[in-house]
C-alpha positions as CSV (number, residue, x, y, z in Angstrom):
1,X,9.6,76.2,-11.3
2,X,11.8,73.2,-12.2
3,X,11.9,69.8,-10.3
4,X,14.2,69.1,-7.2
5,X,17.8,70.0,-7.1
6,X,18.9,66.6,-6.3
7,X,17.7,62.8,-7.2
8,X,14.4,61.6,-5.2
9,X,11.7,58.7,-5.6
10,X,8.8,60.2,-7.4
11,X,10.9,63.8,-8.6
12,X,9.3,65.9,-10.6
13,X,10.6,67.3,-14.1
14,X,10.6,70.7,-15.4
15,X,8.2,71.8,-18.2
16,X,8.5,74.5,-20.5
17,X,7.5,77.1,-17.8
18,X,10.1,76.0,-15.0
19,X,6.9,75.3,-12.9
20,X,6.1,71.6,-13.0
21,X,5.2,70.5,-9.2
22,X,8.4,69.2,-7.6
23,X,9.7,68.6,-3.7
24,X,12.0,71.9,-3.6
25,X,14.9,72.3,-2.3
26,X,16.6,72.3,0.8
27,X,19.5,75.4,1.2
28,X,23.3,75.1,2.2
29,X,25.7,77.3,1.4
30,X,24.0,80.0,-0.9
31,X,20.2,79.5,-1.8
32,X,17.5,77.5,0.4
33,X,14.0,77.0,-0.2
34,X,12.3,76.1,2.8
35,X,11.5,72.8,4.3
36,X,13.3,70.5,2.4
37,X,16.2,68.3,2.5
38,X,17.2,65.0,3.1
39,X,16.0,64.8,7.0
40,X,12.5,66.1,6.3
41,X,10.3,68.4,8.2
42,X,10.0,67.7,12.1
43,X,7.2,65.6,12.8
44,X,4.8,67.4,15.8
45,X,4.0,65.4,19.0
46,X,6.9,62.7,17.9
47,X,7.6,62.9,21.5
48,X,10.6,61.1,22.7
49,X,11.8,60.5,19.0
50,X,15.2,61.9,18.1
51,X,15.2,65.1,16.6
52,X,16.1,64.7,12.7
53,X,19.9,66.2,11.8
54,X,20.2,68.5,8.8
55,X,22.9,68.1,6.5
56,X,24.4,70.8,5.1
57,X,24.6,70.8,1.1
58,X,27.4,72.7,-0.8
59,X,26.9,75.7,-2.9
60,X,23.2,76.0,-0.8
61,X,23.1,78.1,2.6
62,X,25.1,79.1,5.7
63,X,23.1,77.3,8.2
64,X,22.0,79.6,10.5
65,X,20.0,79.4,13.7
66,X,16.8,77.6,13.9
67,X,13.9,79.9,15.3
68,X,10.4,80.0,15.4
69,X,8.5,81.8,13.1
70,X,7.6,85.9,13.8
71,X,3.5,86.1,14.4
72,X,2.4,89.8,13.7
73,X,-0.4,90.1,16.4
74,X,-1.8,93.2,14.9
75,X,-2.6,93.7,11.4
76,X,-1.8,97.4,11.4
77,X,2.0,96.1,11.7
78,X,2.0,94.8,8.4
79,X,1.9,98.0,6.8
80,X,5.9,98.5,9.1
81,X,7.0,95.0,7.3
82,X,8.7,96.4,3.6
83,X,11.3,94.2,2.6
84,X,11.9,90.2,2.4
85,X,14.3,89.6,4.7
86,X,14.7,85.8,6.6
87,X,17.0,84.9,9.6
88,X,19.1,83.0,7.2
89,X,19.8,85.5,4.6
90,X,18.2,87.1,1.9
91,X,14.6,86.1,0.6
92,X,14.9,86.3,-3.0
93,X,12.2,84.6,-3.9
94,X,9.7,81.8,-3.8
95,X,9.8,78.1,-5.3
96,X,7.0,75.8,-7.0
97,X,5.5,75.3,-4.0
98,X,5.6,79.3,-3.1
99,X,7.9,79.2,-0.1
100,X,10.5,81.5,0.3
101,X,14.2,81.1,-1.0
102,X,16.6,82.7,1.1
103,X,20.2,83.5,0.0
104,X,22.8,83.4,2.2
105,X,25.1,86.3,0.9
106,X,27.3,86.9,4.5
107,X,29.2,84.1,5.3
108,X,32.7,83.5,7.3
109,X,33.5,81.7,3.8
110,X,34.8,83.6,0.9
111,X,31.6,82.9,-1.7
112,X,31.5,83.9,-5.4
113,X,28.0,84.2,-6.8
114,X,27.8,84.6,-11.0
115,X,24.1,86.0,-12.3
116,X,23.8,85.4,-16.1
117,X,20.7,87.7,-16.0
118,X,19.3,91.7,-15.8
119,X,20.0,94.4,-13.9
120,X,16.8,94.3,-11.7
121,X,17.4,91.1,-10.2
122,X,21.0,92.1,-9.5
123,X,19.5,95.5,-8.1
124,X,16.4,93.6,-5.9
125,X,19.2,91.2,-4.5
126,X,21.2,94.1,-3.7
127,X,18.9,96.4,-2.0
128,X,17.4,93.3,0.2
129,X,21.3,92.4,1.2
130,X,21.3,96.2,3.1
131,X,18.0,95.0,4.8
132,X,20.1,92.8,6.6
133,X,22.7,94.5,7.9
134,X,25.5,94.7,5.2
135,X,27.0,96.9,3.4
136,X,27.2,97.0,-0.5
137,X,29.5,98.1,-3.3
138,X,29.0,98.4,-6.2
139,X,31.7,98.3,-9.2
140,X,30.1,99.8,-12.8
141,X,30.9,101.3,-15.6
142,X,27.4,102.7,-15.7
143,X,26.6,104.2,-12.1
144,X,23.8,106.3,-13.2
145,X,21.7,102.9,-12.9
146,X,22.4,102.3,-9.2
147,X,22.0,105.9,-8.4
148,X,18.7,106.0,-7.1
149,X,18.5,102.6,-5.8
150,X,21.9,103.4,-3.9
151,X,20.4,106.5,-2.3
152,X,17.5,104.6,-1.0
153,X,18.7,101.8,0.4
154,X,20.6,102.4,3.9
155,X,17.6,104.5,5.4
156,X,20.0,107.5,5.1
157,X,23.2,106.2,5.5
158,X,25.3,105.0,2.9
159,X,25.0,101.4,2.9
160,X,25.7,101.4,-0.4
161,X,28.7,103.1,-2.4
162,X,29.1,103.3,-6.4
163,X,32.7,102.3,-7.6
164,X,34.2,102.6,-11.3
165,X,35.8,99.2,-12.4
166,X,38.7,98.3,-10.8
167,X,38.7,101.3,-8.5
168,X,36.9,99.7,-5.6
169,X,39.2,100.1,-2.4
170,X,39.4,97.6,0.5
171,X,36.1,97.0,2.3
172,X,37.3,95.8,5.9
173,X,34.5,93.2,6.1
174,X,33.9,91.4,9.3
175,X,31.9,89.7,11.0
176,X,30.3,92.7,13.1
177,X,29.9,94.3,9.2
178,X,29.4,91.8,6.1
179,X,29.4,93.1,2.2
180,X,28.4,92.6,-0.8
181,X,30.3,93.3,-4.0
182,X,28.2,93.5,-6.9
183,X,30.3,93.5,-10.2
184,X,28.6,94.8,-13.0
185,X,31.0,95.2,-15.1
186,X,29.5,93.7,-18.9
187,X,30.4,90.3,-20.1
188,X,33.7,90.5,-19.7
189,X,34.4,92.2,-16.9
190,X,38.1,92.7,-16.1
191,X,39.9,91.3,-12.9
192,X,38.7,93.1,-9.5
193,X,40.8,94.3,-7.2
194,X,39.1,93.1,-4.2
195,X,37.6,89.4,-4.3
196,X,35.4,87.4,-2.3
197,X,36.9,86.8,1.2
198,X,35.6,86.1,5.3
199,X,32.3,88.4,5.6
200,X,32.7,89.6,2.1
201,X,30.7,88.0,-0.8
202,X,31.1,88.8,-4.6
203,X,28.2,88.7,-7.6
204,X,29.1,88.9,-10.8
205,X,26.2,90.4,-13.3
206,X,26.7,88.7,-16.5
207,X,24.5,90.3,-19.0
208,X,25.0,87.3,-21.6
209,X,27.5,84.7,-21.9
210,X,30.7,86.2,-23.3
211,X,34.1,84.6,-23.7
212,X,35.0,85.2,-20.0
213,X,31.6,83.4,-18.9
214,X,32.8,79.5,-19.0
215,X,35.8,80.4,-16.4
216,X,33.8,82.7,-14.3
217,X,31.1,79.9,-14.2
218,X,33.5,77.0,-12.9
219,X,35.1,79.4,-10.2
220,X,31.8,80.7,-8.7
221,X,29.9,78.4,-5.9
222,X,26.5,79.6,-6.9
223,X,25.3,80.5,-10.4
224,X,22.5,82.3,-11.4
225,X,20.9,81.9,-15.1
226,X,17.6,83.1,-16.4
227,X,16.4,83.5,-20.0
228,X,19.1,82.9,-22.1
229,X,19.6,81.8,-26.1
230,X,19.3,78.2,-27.0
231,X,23.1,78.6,-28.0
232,X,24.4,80.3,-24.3
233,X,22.4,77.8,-22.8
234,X,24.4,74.6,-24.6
235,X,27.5,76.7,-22.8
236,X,25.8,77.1,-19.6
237,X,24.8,73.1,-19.6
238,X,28.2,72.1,-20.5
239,X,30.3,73.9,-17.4
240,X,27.5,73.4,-14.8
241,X,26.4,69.8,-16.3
242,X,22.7,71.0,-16.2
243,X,20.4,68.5,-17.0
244,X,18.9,68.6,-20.2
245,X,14.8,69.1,-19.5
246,X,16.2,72.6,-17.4
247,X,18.2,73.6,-20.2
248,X,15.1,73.5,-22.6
249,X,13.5,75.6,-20.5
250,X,16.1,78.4,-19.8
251,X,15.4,80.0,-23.2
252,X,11.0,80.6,-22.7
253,X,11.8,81.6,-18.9
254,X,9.4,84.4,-17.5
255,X,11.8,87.5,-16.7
256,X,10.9,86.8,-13.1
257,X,12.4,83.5,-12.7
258,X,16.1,82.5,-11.8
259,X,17.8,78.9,-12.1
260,X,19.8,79.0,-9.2
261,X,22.6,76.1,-9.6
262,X,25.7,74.7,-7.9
263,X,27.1,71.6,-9.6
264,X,25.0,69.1,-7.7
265,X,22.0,71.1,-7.1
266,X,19.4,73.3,-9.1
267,X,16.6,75.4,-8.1
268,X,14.1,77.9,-9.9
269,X,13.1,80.9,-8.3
270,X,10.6,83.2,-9.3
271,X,11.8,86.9,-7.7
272,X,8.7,88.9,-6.9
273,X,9.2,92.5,-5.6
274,X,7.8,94.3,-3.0
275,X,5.6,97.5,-3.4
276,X,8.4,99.7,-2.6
277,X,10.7,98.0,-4.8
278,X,8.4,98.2,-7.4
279,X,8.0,102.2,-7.5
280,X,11.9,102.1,-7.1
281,X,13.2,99.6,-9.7
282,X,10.1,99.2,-12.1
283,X,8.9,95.6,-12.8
284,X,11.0,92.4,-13.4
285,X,13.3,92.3,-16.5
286,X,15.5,90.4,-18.0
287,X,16.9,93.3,-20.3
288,X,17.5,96.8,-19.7
């Protein structure tokens, strides 16, 4: 994974894998590795001392409430636990230091997410948003791909619904019933009807960085990139001013592993899948 996502004494820096050892990163308003951030992990037995104040970072996490961990006191229970899901959104993944990176997808905030990347992380994200309540949407020009992962998300209720472009009708998000639009549309996918608004989040699938990319990029609050060409990646760099050690590294990424970026902060994420996504979506890929 690569190094932090903002500027710290002793950072580390990215290597050609995305994995060089590195403090994390600490979630706001869209993705959030765990214990990180500016006020540092609590301190036990520190007694009378104030408890630290998190600070909320654009583009990373809606903040959500702080609980104590679930214990499973039987083993056999495992075998009930099938999807990734955190109290804070969507686990889609793990950093360097193999804690899990949650996504916060349902927010009172519009929030436009763009994914220069495959289908299966698109699909994985999707499928682990239903875990957690919300409905999804999906806007394609090629809806036998979500087919089967549509029908099995939802536990038998349509959770999620297959739209052609620009034919996806008003979602009535609220509070009470968040949702997900996933646009997978190609490279230059043509103006929704519906956007991102209160309770209702939009993702973008960008199979590779077409003309429409650098505007789509600079409108979205959290970007997605994984392996990319050498040339998309100078584009990528320029509209996101990504350093240059993470842009050498987007073209030898493993198809597993996302950069997750806002314009301040970056994050790899390596996206493993459960069993049960596994036998539904096949491994990782990057192409289809």
């Amino acid at each position: 994974m690569s190094g932090p996502v903002m500027p710290a004494p002793g950072q580390g820096r990215s290597t050609a894998s995305g994995w060089q050892g590195s403090p994390g990163v600490s979630g706001g308003s869209g993705v959030r590795g765990r214990g990180y951030g500016p006020a540092g992990p609590a301190v036990p037995g520190a007694g009378a001392a104030p408890r630290p104040t998190r600070r909320a970072m654009p583009g990373f996490g809606l903040r959500g409430p702080r609980r104590d961990r679930h214990v499973l006191g039987d083993g056999g229970q495992l075998g009930s636990v099938a999807l990734p899901v955190g109290d804070d959104g969507v686990v889609i993944g793990v950093d360097a230091a193999h804690q899990p990176v949650t996504l916060g997808v349902n927010r009172p905030t519009p929030f436009d997410v763009v994914l220069v990347g495959g289908l299966w992380t698109a699909q994985v994200i999707a499928f682990r948003t239903v875990a957690t309540g919300a409905r999804v949407a999906v806007e394609t020009a090629r809806p036998h791909v979500w087919t089967a992962m549509a029908q099995a998300a939802g536990g038998g209720q349509q959770a999620v619904t297959i739209h052609e472009p620009g034919r996806v009708p008003p979602q009535g998000a609220s509070v009470a019933g968040p949702v997900l639009i996933v646009r997978d549309c190609g490279a230059q996918p043509p103006r929704g009807r519906v956007s991102s608004a209160p309770w209702q989040s939009v993702l973008t699938l960008l199979p590779y960085v077409g003309p429409n990319a650098p505007r789509l990029l600079r409108n979205a609050e959290l970007v997605g990139v994984q392996r990319v060409s050498p040339q998309e990646a100078e584009v990528i760099g320029r509209v996101l001013t990504v350093p240059g050690g993470d842009l050498a590294v987007l073209p030898t990424l493993d198809d597993s592993i996302t950069l997750w970026c806002t314009r301040r902060h970056r994050q790899f994420v390596m996206t493993e899948a459960t069993d049960a996504e596994s036998g539904l979506l096949g491994v990782a890929r990057r192409v289809d």
